[in-house]
N, CA, C and O of each residue as an XYZ file, in Angstrom:
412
protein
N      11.577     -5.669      8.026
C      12.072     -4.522      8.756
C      10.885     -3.841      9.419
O       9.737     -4.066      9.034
N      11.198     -2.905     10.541
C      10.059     -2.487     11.282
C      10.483     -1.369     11.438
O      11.554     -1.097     11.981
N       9.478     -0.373     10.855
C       9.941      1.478     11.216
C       9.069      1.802     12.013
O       8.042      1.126     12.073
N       9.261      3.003     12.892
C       8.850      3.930     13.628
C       8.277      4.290     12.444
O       8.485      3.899     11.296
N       7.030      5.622     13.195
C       6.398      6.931     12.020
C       7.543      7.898     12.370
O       8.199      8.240     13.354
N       7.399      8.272     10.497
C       8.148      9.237     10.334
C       7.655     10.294      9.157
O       6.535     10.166      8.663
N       8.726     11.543      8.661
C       7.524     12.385      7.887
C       6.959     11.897      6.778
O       5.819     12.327      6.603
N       7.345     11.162      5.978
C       6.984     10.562      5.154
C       5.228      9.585      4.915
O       4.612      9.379      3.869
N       4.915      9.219      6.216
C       3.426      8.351      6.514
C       2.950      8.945      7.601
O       2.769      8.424      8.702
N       2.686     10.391      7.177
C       1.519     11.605      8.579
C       0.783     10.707      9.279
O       0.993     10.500     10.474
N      -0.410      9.918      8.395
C      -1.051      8.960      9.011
C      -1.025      8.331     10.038
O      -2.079      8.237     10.667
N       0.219      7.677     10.561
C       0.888      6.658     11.711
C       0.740      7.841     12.812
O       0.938      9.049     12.675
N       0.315      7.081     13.975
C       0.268      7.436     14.950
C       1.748      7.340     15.776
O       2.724      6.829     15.227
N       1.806      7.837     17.026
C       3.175      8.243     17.290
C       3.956      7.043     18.046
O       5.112      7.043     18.467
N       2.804      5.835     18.101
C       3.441      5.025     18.403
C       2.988      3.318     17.851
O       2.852      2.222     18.394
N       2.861      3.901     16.417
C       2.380      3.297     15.233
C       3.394      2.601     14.471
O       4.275      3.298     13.966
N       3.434      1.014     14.251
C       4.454      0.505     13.786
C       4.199      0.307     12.101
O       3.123      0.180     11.517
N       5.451      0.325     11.594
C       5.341     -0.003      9.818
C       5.963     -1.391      9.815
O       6.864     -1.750     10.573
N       5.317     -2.210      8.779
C       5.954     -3.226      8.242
C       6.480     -3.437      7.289
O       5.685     -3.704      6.389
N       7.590     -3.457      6.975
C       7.911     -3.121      5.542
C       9.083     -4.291      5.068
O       9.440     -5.221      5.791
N       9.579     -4.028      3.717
C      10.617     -4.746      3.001
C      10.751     -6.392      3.305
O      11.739     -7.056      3.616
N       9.369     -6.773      3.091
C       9.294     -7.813      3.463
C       9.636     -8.970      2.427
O       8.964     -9.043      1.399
N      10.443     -9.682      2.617
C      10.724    -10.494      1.164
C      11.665    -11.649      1.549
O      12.477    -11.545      2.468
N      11.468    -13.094      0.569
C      11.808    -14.403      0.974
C      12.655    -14.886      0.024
O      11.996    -15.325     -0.919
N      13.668    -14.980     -0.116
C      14.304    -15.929     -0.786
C      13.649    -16.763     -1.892
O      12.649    -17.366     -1.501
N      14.034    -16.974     -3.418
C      13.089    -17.940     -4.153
C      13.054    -19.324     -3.890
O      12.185    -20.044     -4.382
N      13.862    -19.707     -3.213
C      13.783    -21.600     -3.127
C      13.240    -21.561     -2.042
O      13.025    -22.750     -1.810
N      12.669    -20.687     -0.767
C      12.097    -20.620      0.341
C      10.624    -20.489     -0.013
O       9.953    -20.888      0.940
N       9.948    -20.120     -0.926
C       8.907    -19.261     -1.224
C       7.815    -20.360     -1.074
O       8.170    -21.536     -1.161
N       6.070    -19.949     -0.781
C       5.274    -21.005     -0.680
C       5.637    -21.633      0.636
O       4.839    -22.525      0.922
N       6.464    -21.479      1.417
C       6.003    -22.223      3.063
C       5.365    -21.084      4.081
O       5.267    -21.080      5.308
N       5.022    -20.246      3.205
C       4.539    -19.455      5.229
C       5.641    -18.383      5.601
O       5.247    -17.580      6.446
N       6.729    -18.225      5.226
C       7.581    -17.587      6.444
C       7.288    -16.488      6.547
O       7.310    -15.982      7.668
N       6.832    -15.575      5.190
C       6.649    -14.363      5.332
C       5.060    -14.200      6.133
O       4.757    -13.168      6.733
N       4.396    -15.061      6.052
C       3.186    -14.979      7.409
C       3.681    -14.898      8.594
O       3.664    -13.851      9.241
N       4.155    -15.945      8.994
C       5.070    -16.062     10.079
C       5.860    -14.938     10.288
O       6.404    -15.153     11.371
N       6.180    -14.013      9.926
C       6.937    -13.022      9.901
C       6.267    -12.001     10.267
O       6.637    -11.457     11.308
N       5.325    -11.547      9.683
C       4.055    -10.692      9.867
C       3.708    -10.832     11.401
O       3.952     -9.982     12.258
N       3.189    -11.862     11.565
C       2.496    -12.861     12.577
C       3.291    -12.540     14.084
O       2.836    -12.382     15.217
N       4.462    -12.524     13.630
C       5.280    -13.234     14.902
C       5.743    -11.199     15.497
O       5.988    -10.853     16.652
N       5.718    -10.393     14.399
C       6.334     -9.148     14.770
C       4.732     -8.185     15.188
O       4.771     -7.154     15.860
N       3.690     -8.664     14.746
C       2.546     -8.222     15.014
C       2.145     -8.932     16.973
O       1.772     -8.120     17.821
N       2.241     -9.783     17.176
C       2.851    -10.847     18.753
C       3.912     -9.774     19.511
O       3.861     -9.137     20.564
N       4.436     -9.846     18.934
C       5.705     -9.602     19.624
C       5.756     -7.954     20.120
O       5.941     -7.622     21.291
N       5.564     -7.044     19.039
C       5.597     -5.567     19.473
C       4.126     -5.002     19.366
O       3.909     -3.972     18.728
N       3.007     -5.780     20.077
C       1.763     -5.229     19.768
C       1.203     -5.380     20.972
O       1.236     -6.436     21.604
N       0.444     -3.917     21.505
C      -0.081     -3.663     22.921
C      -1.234     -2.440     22.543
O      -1.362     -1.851     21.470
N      -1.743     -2.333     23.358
C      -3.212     -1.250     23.245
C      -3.135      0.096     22.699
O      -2.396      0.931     23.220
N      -3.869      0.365     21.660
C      -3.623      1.246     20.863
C      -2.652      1.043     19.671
O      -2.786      1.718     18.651
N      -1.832      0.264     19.779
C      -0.557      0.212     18.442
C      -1.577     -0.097     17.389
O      -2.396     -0.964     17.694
N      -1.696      0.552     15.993
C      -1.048      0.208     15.360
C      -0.500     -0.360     14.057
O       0.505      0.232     13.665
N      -1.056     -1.694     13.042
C       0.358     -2.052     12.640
C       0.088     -1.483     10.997
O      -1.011     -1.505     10.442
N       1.270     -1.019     10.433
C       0.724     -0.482      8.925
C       2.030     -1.352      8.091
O       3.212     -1.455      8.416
N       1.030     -2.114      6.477
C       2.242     -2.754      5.950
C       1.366     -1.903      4.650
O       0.172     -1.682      4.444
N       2.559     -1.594      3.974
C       2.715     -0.781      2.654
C       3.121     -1.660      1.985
O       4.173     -2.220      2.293
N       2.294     -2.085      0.716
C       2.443     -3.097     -0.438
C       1.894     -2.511     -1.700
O       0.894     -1.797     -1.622
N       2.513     -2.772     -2.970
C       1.540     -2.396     -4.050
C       0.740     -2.931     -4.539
O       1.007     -4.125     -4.679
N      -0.778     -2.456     -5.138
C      -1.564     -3.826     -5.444
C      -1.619     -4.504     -6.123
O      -2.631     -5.158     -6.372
N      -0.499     -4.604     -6.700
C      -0.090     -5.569     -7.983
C       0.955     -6.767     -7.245
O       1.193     -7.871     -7.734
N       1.407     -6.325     -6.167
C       2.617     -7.503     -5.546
C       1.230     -8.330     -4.830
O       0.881     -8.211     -3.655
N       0.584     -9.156     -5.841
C      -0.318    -10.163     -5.303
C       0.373    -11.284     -4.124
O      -0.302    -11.632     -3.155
N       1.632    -11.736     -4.312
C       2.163    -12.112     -2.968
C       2.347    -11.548     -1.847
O       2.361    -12.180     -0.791
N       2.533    -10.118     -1.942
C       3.048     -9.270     -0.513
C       1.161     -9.319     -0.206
O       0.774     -9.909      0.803
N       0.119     -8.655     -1.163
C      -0.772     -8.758     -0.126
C      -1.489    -10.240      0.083
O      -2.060    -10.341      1.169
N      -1.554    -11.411     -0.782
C      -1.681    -12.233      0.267
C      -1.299    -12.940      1.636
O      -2.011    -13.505      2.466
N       0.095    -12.711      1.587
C       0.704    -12.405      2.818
C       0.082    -11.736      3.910
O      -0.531    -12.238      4.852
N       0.306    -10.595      3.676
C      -0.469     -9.518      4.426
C      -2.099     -9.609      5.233
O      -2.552     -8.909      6.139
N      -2.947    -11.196      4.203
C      -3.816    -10.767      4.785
C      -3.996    -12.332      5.326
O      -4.864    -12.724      6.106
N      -3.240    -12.898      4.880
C      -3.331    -14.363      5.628
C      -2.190    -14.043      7.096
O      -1.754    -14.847      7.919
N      -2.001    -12.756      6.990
C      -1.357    -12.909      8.649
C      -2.418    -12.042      9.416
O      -1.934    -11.491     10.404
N      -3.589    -11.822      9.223
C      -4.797    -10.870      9.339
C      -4.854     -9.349      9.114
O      -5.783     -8.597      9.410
N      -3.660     -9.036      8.523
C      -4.395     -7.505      8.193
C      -5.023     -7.072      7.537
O      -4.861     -7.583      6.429
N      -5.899     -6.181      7.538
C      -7.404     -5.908      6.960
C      -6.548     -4.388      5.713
O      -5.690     -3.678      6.237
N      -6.892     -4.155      4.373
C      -6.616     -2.775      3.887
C      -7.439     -1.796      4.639
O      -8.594     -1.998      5.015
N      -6.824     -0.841      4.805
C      -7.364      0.523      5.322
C      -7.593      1.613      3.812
O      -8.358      2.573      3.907
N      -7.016      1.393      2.778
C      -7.120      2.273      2.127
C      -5.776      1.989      0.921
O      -5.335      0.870      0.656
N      -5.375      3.068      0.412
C      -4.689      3.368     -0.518
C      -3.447      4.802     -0.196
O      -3.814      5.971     -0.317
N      -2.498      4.555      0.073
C      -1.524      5.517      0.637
C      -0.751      6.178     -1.160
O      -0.149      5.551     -2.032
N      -1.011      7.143     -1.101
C      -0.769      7.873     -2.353
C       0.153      9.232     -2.108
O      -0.041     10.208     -1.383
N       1.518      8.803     -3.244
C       2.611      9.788     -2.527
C       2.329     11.099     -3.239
O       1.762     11.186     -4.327
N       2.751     12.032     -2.566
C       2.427     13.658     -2.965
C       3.823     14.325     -2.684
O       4.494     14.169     -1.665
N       4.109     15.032     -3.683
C       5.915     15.397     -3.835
C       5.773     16.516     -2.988
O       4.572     16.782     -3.027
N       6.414     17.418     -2.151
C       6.743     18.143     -1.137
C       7.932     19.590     -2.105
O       8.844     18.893     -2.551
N       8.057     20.206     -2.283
C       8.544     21.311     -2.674
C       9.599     20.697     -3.990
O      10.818     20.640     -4.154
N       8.373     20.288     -4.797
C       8.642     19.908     -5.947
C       9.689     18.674     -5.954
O      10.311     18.516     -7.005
N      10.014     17.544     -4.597
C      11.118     16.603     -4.155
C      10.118     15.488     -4.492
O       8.955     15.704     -4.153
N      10.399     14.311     -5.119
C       9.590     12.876     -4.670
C      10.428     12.460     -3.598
O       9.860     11.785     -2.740
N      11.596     12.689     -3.440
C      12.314     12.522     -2.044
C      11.427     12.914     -0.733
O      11.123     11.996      0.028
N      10.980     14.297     -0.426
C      11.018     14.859      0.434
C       9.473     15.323      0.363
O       8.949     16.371      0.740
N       8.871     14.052     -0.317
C       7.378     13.894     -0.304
C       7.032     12.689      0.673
O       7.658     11.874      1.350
N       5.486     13.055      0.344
C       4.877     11.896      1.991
C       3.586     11.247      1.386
O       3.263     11.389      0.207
N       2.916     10.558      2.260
C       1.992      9.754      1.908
C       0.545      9.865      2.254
O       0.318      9.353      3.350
N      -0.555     10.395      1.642
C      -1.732     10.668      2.335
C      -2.694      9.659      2.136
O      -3.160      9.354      1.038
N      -2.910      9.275      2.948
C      -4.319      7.569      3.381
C      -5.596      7.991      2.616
O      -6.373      8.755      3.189
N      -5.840      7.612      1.527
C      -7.150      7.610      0.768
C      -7.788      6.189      1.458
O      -7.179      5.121      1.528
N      -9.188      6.451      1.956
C      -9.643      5.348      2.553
C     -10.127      4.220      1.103
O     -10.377      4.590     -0.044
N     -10.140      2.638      1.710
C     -10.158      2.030      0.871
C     -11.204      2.381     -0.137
O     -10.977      2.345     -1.347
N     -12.538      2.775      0.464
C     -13.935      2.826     -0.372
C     -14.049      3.884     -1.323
O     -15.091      3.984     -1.970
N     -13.220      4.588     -1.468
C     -12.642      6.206     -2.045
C     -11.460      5.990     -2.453
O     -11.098      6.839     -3.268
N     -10.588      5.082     -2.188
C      -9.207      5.204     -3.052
C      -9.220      5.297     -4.452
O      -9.913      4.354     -4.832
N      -8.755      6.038     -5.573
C      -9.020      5.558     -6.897
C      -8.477      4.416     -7.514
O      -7.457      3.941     -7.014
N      -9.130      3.719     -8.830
C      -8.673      2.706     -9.507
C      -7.240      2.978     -9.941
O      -6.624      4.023    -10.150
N      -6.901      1.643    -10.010
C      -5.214      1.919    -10.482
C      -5.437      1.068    -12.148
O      -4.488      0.981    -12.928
């Protein structure tokens, strides 16, 4: 799936794409598609200035090898902060990678 920024990731620029809910079928798994997937939507909706942010946890060792065998580099550590006491109606602030804390 591919989101617009919204309040939730301040970070994203206004015409900053998300990559998200990315996930393969188990008898599919091990060929590529989810590279290919990455790959082909990073091609496809990417022009000067965009852009692309994929949110993974660092424990889903598949989502980020994925992630980086389709070349994206980590920027950091996106860490949610609850908003008038809501985890709903909380957002995400970009701790850069070299400063993010240990998990």
């Amino acid at each position: 799936i591919v989101f617009p920024p919204y309040f939730a990731f301040p970070f994203m620029g206004s015409d900053d794409v998300q990559i998200g809910l990315v996930t393969t079928a188990p008898d599919h798994r091990g060929r590529g598609l989810a590279v290919f997937a990455i790959r082909e939507i990073v091609r496809r909706l990417g022009r000067p200035g965009r852009r692309f942010w994929y949110l993974t946890d660092a424990s889903n060792e598949a989502s980020v090898r994925a992630a980086s065998a389709a070349g994206l580099v980590a920027v950091g550590e996106a860490l949610h902060e609850r908003r008038l006491g809501s985890r709903r109606l909380g957002a995400y602030r970009l701790a850069p990678a070299d400063v993010a804390p240990a998990r």
